[in-house]
C-alpha positions in Angstrom: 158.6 32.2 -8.3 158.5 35.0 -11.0 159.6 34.6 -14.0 160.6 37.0 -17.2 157.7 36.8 -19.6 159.1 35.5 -23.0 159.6 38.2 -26.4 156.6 39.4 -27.7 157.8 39.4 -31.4 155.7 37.1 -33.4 153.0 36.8 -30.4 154.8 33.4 -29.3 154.2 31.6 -26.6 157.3 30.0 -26.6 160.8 31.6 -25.5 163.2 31.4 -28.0 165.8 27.7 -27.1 168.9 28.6 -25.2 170.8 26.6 -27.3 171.0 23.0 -28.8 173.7 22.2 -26.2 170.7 22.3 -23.2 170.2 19.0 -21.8 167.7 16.9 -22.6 165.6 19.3 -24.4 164.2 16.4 -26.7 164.1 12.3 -26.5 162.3 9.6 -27.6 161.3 6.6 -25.7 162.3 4.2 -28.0 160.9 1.1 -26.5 157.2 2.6 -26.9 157.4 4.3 -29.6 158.7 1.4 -31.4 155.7 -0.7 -30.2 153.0 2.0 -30.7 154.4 1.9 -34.9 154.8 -1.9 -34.8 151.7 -2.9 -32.6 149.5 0.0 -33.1 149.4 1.1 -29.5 146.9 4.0 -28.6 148.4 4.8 -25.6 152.6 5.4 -25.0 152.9 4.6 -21.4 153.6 1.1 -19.6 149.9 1.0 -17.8 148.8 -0.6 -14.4 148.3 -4.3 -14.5 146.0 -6.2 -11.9 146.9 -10.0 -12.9 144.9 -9.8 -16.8 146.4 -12.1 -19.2 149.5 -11.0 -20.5 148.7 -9.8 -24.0 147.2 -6.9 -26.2 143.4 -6.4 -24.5 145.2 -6.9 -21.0 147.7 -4.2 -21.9 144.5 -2.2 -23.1 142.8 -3.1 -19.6 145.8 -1.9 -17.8 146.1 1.3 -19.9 142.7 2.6 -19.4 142.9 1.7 -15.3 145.8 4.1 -15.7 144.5 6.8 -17.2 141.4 6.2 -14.7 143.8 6.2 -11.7 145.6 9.8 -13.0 141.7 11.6 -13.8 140.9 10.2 -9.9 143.6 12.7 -8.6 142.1 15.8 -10.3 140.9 18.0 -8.1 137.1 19.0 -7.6 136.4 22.3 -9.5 139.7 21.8 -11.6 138.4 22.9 -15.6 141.8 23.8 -17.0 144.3 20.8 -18.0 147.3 21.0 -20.0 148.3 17.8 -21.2 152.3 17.9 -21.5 154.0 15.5 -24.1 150.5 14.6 -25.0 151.6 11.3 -27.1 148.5 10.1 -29.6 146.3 12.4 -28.1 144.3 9.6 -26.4 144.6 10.8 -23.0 142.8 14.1 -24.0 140.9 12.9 -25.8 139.9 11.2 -22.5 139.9 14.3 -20.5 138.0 16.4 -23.1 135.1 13.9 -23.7 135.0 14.3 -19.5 134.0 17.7 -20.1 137.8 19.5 -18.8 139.2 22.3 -21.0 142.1 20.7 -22.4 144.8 21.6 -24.1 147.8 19.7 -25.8 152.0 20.3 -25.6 154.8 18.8 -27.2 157.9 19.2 -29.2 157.2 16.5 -31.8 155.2 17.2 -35.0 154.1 13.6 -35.0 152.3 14.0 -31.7 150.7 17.4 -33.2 149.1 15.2 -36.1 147.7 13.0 -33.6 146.1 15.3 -31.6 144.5 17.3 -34.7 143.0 14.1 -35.6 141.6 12.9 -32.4 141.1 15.9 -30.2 141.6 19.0 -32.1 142.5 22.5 -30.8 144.1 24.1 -28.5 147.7 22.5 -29.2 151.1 24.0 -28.4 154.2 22.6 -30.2 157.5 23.6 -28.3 158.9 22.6 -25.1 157.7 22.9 -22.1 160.5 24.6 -20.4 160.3 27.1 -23.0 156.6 27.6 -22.7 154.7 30.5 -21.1 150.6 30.2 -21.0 148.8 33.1 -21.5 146.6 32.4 -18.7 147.0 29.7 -15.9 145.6 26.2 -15.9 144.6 24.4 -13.0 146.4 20.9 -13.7 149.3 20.0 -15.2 148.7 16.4 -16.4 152.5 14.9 -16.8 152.3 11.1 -18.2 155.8 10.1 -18.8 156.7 13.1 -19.9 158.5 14.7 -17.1 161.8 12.6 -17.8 162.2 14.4 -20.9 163.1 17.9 -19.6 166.0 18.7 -17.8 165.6 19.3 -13.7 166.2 23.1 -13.5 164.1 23.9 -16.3 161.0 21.6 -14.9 159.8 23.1 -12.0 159.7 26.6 -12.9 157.6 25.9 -16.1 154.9 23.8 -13.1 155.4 26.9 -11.6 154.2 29.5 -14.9 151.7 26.9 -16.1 149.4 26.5 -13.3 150.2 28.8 -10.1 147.9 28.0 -7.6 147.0 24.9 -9.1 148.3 21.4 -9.1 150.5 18.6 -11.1 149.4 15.2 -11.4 152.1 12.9 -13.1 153.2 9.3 -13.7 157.1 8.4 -14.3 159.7 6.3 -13.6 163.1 7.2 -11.7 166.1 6.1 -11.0 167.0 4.9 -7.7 170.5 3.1 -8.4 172.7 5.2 -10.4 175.4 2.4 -11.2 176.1 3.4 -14.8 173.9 0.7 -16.9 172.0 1.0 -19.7 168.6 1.0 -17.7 170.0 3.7 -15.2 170.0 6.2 -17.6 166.7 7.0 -18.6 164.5 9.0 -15.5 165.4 11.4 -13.1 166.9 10.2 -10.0 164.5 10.1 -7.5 166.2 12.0 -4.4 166.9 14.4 -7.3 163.6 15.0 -8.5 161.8 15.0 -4.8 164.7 17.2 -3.4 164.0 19.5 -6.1 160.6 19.8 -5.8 160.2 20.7 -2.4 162.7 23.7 -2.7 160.4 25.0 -5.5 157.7 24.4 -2.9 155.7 22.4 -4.5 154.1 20.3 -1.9 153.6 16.1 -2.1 150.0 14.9 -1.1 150.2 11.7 -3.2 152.5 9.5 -3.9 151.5 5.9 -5.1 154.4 3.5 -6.3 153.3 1.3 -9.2 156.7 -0.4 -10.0 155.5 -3.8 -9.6 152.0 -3.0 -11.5 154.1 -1.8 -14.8 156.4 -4.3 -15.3 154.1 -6.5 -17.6 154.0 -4.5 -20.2 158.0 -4.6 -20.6 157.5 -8.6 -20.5 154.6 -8.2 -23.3 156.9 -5.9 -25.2 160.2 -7.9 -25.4 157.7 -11.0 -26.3 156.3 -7.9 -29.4 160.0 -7.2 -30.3 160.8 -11.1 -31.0 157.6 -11.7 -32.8 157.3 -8.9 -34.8 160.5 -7.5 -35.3 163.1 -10.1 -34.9 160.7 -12.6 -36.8 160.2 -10.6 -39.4 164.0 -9.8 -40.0 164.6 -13.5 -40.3 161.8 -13.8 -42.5 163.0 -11.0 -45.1 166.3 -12.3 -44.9 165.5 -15.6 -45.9 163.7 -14.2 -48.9 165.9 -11.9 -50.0 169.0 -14.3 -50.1 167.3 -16.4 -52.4 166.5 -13.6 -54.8 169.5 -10.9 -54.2 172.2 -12.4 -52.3 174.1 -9.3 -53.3 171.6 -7.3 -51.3 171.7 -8.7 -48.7 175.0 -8.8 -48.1 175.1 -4.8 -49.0 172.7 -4.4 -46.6 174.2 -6.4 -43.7 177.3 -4.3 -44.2 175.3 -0.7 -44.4 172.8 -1.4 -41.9 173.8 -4.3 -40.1 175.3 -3.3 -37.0 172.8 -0.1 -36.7 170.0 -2.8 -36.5 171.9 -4.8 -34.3 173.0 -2.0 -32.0 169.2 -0.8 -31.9 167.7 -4.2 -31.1 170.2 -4.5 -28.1 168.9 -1.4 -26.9 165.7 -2.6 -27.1 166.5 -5.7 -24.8 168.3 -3.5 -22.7 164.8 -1.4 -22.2 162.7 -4.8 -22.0 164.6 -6.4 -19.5 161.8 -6.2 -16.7 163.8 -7.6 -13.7 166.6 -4.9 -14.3 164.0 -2.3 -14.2 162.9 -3.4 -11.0 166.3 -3.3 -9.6 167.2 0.1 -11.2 164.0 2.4 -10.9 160.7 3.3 -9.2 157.6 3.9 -11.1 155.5 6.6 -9.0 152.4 8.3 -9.7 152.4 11.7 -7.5 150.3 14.9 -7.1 151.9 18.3 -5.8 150.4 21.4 -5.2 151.4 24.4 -6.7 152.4 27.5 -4.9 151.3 30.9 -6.0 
């Protein structure tokens, strides 16, 4: 598919947004970034669990079999990697210390901190619809990431980044499109596989890991009670011995934003809804020319 290379003024790699009105140009996962500032999490995805004990190391565990699982579908003689919504870094870290060239993208500041501090350069800050390499790489390495831009806009960027080569990714989709909270996070799936077939891209892996993530939203909504909701009680009960006045201020100001964002959270923990509402798949594609 060709494509119009992007303005040359400034010697950007990025073409200039089409406007702030484009869907889903930018989101955050809420549920794990929460955790990941809470708990401490290296990694921002929901892992692949094997029966380990439900807690922090088995999360760790599952995370790393991940990772493990997504380097496995690299291709022999791929070099070139570009990393897309590259989270804490950790992940290229990972490829990087296995001796690929890799290279960071994302549209979040935060996540370019993270990867000066643990892997360093090359890192492209923009989006990756917007985003035109200046030579080809031979993976795209998606890891939860490819729910975040909008369906026209994906496959054509697959397409500039790595012609020729190939995309491993990891997300979840939505197979029941009833309107709840849970279904509205993910592509749908007929969507997304519909799609990429017409762009050509070709499907020689697809592994569904549904069952093998759903742990980690169990371990989290047990995090978000501990840590979070415990906490709130905690504070509350010290401040209404000290500043009743406060608190009450408070409850008014920022009560039902709390509220509203904790129900969220519970809406994004609910493991048995997820299962109902989406499919966790980890696929590879090769890229035409």
């Amino acid at each position: 598919m060709s494509a119009t290379p992007p303005p040359a003024a400034g010697g950007s790699l990025f073409r200039p947004p089409e406007g702030r009105s484009a869907p889903r140009r930018i989101k955050v996962n809420l549920m794990l970034a929460t955790l990941s500032d809470v708990v401490g999490l290296e990694h921002l995805h929901y892992g692949l669990w094997e029966g380990e004990p439900l807690g922090r190391a088995g999360l760790e565990q599952a995370q790393e079999r991940y990772l493990e699982r997504l380097i496995a579908l690299i291709p022999e003689g791929a070099t070139r990697v570009l990393d897309v919504g590259c989270g804490t870094g950790a992940f290229s870290r990972k490829l990087k210390d296995r001796g690929f060239e890799v290279e960071g993208l994302s549209p979040d500041p935060k996540q370019q901190r993270f990867y000066a501090e643990r892997v360093g350069r090359p890192f492209h800050l923009g989006a990756f619809q917007d985003f035109y390499p200046e030579r080809p790489y031979d993976v795209v390495m998606m890891s939860e990431s490819a729910q975040y831009v909008w369906l026209p806009k994906l496959f054509p960027a697959i397409q500039r980044a790595a012609p020729s080569g190939c995309l491993v990714m990891a997300d979840y989709f939505v197979v029941e499109q009833d309107g709840s909270p849970m279904s509205r996070s993910g592509h749908p799936l007929d969507a997304f596989l519909s799609q990429a077939e017409q762009a050509g891209l070709a499907l020689d892996h697809r592994e569904d890991i549904t069952e093998a993530s759903l742990p980690t939203l169990v371990l989290g909504k047990q995090w978000v009670d501990r840590y979070i909701r415990s906490s709130g009680h905690v504070f509350e009960e010290w401040i209404s011995s000290r500043r009743p006045w406060l608190l009450a201020l408070a409850k008014r100001v920022f009560g039902r934003t709390l509220d509203r964002k904790l129900s969220e959270l519970d809406e994004l923990l609910d493991a048995d809804e997820f299962a109902r509402v989406k499919r966790y798949l980890i696929l590879r594609y090769r890229i035409p020319s």
